[in-house]
Each structure stands twice: as structure tokens, then as C-alpha cells.
C-alpha positions in Angstrom: -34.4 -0.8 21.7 -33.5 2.9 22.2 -31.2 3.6 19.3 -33.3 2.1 16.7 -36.7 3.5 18.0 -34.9 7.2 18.1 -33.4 6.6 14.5 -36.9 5.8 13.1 -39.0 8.1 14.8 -39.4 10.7 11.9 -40.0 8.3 8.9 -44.4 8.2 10.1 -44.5 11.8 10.5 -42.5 13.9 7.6 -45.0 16.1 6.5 -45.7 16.9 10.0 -42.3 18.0 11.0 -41.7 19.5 7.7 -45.2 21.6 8.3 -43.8 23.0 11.5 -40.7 24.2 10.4 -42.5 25.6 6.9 -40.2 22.8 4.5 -41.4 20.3 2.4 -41.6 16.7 3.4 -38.6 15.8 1.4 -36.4 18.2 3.2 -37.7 16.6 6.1 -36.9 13.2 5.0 -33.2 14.2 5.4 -33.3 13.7 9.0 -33.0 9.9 8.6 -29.9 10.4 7.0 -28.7 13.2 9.6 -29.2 10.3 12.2 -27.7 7.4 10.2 -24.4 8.7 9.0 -23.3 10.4 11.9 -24.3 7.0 13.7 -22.1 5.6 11.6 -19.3 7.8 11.4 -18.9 8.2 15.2 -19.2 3.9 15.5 -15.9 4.1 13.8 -13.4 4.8 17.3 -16.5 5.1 19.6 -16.0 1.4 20.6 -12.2 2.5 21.5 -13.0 5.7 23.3 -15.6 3.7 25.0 -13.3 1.2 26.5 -10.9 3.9 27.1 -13.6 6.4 29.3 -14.8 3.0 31.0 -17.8 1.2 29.4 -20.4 1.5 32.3 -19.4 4.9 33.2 -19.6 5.7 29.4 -23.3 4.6 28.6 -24.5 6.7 31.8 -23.0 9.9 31.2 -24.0 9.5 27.0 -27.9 9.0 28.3 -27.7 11.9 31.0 -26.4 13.8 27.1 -29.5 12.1 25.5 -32.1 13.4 27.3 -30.8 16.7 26.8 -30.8 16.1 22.9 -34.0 14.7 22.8 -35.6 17.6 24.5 -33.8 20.4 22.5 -35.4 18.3 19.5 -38.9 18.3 21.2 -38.7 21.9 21.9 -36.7 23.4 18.8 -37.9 26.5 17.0 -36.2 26.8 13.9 -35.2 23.9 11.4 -31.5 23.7 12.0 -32.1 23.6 15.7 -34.0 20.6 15.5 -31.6 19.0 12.8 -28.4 19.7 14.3 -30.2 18.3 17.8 -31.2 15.0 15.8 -27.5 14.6 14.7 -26.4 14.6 17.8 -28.5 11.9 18.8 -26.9 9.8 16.3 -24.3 10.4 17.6 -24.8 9.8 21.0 -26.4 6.5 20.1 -23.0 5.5 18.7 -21.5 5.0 22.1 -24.7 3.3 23.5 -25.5 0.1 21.0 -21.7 -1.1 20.9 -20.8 -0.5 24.1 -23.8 -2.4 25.8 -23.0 -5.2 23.4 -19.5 -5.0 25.2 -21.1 -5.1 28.6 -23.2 -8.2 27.6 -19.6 -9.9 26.3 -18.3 -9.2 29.6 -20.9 -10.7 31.7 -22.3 -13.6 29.1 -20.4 -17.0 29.1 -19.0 -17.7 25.5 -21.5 -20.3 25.2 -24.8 -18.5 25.6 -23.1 -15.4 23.9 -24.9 -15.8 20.9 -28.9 -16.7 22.6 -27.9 -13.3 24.2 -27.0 -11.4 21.4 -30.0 -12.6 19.4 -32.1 -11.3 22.3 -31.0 -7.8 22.0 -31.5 -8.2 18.5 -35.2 -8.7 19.2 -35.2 -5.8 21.3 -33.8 -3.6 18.8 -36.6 -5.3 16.2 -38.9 -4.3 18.6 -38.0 -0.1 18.5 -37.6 -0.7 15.0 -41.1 -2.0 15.2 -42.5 0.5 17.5 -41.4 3.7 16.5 -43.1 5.0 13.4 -46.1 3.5 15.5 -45.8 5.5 18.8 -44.8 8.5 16.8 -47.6 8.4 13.9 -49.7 7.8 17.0 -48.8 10.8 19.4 -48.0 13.2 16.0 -52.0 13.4 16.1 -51.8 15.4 18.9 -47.7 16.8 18.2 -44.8 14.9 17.2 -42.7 16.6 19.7 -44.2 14.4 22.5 -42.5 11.2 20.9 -39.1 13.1 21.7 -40.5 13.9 25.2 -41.2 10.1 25.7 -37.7 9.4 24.1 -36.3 11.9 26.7 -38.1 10.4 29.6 -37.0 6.5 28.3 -33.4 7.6 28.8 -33.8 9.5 32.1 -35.0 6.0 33.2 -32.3 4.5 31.9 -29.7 6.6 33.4 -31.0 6.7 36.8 -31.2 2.5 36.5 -27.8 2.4 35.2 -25.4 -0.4 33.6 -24.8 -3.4 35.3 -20.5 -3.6 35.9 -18.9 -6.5 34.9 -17.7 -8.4 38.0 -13.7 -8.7 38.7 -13.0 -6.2 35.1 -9.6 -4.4 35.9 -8.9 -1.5 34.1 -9.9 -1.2 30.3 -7.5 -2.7 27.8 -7.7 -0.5 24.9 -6.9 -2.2 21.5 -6.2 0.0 18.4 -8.8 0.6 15.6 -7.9 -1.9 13.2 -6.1 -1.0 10.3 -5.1 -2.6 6.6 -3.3 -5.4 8.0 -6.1 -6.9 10.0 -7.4 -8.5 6.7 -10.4 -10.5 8.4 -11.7 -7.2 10.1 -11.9 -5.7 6.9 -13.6 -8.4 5.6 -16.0 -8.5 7.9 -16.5 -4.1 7.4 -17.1 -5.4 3.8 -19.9 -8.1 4.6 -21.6 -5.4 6.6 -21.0 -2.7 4.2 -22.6 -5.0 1.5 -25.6 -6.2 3.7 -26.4 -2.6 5.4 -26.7 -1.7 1.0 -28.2 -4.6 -0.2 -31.1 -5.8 2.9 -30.7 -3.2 5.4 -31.2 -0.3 3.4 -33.7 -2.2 0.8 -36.6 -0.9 2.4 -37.7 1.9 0.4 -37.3 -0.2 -2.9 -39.9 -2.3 -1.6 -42.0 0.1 -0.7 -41.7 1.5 -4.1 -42.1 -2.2 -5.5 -45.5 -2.2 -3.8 -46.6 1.1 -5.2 -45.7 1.1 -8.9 -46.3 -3.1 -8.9 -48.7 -4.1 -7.1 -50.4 -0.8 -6.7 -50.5 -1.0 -2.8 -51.7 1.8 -0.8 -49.8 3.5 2.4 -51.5 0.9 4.7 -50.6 -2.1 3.1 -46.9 -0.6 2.0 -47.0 -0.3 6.0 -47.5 -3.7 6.7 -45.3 -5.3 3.9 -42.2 -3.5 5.3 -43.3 -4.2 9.2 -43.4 -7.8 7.9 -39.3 -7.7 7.9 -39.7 -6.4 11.9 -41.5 -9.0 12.8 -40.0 -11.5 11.5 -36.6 -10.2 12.9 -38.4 -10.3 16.7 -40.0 -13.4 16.5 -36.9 -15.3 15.0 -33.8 -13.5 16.8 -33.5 -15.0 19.6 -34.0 -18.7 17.8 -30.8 -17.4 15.4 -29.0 -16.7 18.5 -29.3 -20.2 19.9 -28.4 -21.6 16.7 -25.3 -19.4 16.8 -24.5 -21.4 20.0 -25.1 -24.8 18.9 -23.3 -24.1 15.0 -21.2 -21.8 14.9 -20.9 -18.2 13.1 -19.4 -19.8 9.5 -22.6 -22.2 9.4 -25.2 -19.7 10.2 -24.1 -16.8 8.5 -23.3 -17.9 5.2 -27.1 -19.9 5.5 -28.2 -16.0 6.3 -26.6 -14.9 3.4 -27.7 -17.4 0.9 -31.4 -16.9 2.3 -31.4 -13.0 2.2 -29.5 -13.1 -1.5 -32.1 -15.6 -2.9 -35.0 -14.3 -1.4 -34.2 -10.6 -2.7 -33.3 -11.8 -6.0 -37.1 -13.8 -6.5 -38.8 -10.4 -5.4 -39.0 -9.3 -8.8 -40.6 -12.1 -10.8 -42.1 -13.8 -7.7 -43.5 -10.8 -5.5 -46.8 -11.5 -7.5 -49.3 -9.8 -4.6 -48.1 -8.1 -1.2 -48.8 -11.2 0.7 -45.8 -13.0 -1.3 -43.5 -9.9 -1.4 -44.4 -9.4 2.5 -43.0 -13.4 3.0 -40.0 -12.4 0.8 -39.2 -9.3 2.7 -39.5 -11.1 6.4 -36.8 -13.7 5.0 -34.8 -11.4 3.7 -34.4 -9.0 6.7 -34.4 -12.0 9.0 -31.6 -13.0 7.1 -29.6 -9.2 7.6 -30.4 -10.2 11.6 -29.1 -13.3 11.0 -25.9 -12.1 9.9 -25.6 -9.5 12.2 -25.5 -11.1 15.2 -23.1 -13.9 13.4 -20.7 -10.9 12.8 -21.3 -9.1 16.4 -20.8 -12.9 18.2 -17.6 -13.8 16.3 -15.8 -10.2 16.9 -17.1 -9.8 20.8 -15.3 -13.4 20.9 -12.3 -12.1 20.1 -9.3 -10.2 21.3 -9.8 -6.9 21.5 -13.6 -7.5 20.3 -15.4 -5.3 22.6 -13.4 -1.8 21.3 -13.8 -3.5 18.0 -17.4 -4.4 17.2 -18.3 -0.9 17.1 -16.4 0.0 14.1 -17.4 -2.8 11.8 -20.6 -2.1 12.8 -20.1 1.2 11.0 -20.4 0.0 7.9 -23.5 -1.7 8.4 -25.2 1.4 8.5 -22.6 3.4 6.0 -24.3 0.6 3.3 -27.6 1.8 4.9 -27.5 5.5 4.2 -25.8 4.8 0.9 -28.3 2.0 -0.4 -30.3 4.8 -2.1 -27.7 6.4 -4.4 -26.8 2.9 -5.5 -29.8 1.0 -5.8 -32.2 3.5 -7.1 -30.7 4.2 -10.4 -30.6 0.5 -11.5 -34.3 0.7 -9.9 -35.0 2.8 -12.3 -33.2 1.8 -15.7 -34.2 -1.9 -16.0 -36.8 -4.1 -14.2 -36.1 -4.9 -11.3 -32.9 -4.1 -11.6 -32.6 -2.7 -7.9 -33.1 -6.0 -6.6 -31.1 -8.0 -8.9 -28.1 -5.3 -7.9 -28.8 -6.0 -4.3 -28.7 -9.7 -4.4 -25.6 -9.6 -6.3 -24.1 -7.5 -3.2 -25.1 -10.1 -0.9 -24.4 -12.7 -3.0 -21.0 -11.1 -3.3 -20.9 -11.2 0.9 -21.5 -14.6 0.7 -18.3 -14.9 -1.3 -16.1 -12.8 0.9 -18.0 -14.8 4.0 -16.4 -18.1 2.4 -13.4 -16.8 1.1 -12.6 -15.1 4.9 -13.4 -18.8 6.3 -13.5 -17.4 10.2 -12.3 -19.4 12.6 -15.9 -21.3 14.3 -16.3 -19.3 17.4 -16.9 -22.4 19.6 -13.1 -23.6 18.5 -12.0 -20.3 19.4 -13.7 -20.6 22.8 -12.0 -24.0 23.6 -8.4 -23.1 22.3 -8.4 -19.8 24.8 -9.5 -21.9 27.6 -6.9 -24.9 27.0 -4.3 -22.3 27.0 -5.5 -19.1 29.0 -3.7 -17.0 26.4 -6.6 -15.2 23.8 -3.2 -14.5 21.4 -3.0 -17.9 20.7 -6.3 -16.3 18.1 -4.7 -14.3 15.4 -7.2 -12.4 13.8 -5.0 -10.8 11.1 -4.0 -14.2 9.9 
């Protein structure tokens, strides 16, 4: 819940941190992307380094680092201060999120793996939820106090600590996949396309509600909460469905929901309460597929120093959905949309073409044999 929550903080209170460091609001909007891309960037080899450092003794020592960068953003003087602070959050986030979902693949049986997963996607809904809430709410009084509270959160969380898997022997690093691992790549792409096309759709829609449907900053509000809700209320059920069919079956039915739904938003988005239902499909689509892709990688070799870097690109097609979608926004109707559902139609594609091996299969064949290289994930 922490990652997401800090990552969001700033979108509810712009003009007021661009008022206290005398910049405009869209200056101030840059912080999103200071936080994203370095997120993204260090989720590259922070999944290796992670495994390599130890995973438990990893997450502690990266919130004891939090707390200090969330106070030297709640207590920053000049601009830069408070920027570079926030990129270092990012950062630091980037060896929380994957490594924890390693931790979870160490302790979870294979079976539940997925109801687990779906939980912590929930939980991640929820900050995504909560955030421009809490700090919207405590900016009346100063928006350094949601950083305070952030601070305080992972001082908790440090002094709690991260459960240790039971029997683990020393970490067994696996090298950051490169060209030849052909299905890890595929699944970067899927992510990459997602992150661009759902992930990062949110300020089209909000833009669909203003120059459309003429809705004000409330309602814009609620239609894009719609997509958090929808995530935390249906995660978990995603999860167990992962269980029972499989990553192949209920990602690609993700996929074809977010795709269509996205594509209808133009022509059937005919009043907030439709493009609202559109947009909770959509983005509980992206969390469909998301935990599909985290289940199937943590369930493979090496999976645990792997799932952070094709989570990268999850968020790389995040910070970049912008500069790709906003033009065509802008040059034909709807044409932001129609691009986006043509890059998660084109996921879809790749998600067939790569035809994963069904998780539960995978589960079986390692415990006939007791020998995870029997999977091959490069073939």
C-alpha cells in the first residue's frame, strides 16, 4: 500500500506545493514523473540486488532510508530539495514492491499464490485509493504533514519488520534476463503496452470528462476513483481465479476486457456514469493482468530476482502514456483511446502468440520431478 500511496500523493495538491516553492502548478506536476521513472528505472536490477543483499534484510534497511526521504521532503526549503528527495523515494520504493512480492512467493504455496497476489493488489488499490484523499485532506492545514504521516507509516514498518521465509539458504541470484529469454521479453512488452494503454490512461479520461461531458473537478474525481475501486473490490476475486484457471485463461480475458472496454469509451461514454463503468472495467482489467504476469514469473525459476524488472515496464508505459497518447488525443476524435486499445489489443496478440506455459502445469511438473529446470523459460 505504501509505494502507491507515496507515488500519488502530490497529484490532489499541485498548486499547493507549487505555491510553496513559488512554481507554477505544472512544474509541480513533474513530480509524478520524478517518482515514476526512477521507480521504474531502478525495478530494472533492483529484484537482483535484492536477492543478492538478502530479501528481508533488504526491505528493512530500504524503509529505515524511507523515512529519512520522506522527511527531507516534508521539511524541504527550496524546490530541488524537495524534488530530488521525492526521486529518491522512487527509488527506494523500487526495492520494496518486488521484493515483498518475493517474500510472499517464498512463504505462499503455488496453489494459493495467486488469492495472495490479488490481495496485495487490493492493498496497493487501496493507497492508490487513499492518497490524493489523505493528502487533499491534511494540505488544508500543510501538505508536508502527508509526508510526515508517510514517514511515520514506514518507521512502523521497519520496526515490525519482514517475515523470513522458513528453511531459505542463501540467495540464488539469477541474471537479469537478456535477448535470448524471448518469453521474458514478451512479457516486458505486455506490460509496457498495458502501463501505456490502461495504466497510464487516466489523465485522457479525465480530459474526456471535461471537454465531453463537461464534468467538473468533483465528478472528474469520482470517474477516475471508479477504476480504484473497482481494482479493491475485484482483486482478490482475480486472484482466486488465477488459482483455479490459470494465468493464459485469465489474462488474455483481462486483456480482451480492458481493450474493448477502452475502445467503446468514445462513442459509448455518453454521461460520467457510463464512462465511470467503462473506466472500473478497464483498470480492473490492467489488475487483472498484472497479477496474471506477477503469478506466472514468481512461479518460475529465478522468478523472485526477476519480477522486478518486468515490472519496469509497466510503469515505463505509465510515464510515457502521455507523449504517446495525447497527440492522437488531440488530432482525431477519440483518437487517444482508439490508440490505446489498439496497444492492448496488440498485448493480447503477443499474450497468445507467447502461449505461457499454465502455471498450475508448471507447478505439477516441478513437483513430479524436484528439478524447476525441467521449465525452460527461454523456450
Amino acid at each position: 500500500m505504501i509505494g502507491p500511496f507515496a507515488g500519488l500523493m502530490t497529484t490532489s495538491v499541485l498548486p499547493e506545493l507549487g505555491a510553496s516553492f513559488g512554481v507554477g502548478a505544472d512544474t509541480a506536476s513533474l513530480s509524478v514523473m520524478a517518482y515514476t521513472l526512477p521507480f521504474a528505472a531502478t525495478m530494472l536490477f533492483s529484484g537482483r540486488l535484492g536477492q543478492r543483499w538478502g530479501v528481508e534484510r533488504t526491505v528493512a534497511r530500504t524503509y529505515s532510508l524511507f523515512v529519512v526521504a520522506a522527511l527531507a521532503c516534508a521539511v524541504a526549503p527550496v524546490w530541488w530539495v524537495f524534488l530530488t528527495s521525492f526521486m529518491a523515494l522512487g527509488v527506494l520504493n523500487a526495492f520494496t514492491t518486488p521484493l515483498i512480492m518475493a517474500v510472499l512467493a517464498k512463504v505462499t504455496e503455488q496453489a494459493r499464490l495467486g488469492r495472495v497476489l490479488g490481495t496485495m493488489g487490493a492493498l496497493a488499490a487501496t493507497g492508490t485509493l487513499s492518497a490524493p484523499l489523505v493528502s487533499g485532506m491534511l494540505a488544508q492545514f500543510s501538505w508536508r504533514y502527508a509526508f510526515v504521516c508517510l514517514a511515520v507509516a514506514a518507521l512502523a514498518l521497519r520496526l515490525v519488520g519482514v517475515p523470513a521465509a522458513p528453511g531459505q539458504g542463501a540467495p540464488h541470484v539469477v541474471p537479469v534476463p537478456v535477448a535470448g529469454r524471448s518469453r521474458t521479453l514478451w512479457l516486458c512488452g505486455i506490460n509496457l503496452m498495458v502501463g501505456t494503454g490502461v495504466v497510464g490512461l487516466g489523465f485522457l479520461v479525465a480530459l474526456f470528462a471535461d471537454d465531453t461531458l463537461g464534468s467538473g473537478s468533483a465528478e472528474r474525481g469520482i470517474i477516475l476513483m471508479s477504476g480504484g475501486v473497482a481494482s479493491l473490490v475485484l482483486a482478490p476475486l482475480i486472484g482466486a481465479g488465477l488459482d483455479r484457471w490459470g494465468a493464459m485463461r485469465v489474462g488474455g480475458a483481462a486483456l480482451l476486457t480492458s481493450a474493448s472496454c477502452i475502445a467503446l469509451v468514445p462513442t459509448g461514454a455518453t454521461s460520467a456514469l457510463a464512462l465511470a463503468a467503462l473506466w472500473a472495467a478497464a483498470s480492473a482489467g490492467a489488475q487483472g493482468v498484472g497479477v496474471a504476469i506477477n503469478k506466472y514469473v514468481l512461479g518460475t525459476p529465478g522468478g523472485p530476482s526477476t519480477i522486478s524488472f518486468v515490472q519496469a515496464f509497466r510503469f515505463f508505459g505509465m510515464g510515457l502514456a502521455p507523449v504517446i497518447l495525447l497527440p492522437a488525443h488531440r488530432q482525431v476524435d477519440g483518437g487517444g483511446f482508439f490508440l490505446a486499445a489498439a496497444l492492448v489489443g496488440a498485448a493480447l496478440l503477443v499474450h497468445l502468440a507467447a502461449r505461457p506455459v499454465d502455471d498450475r502445469s508448471l507447478a505439477a511438473r516441478v513437483g513430479a520431478t524436484g528439478d524447476a529446470r525441467e521449465h525452460r523459460p527461454d523456450r
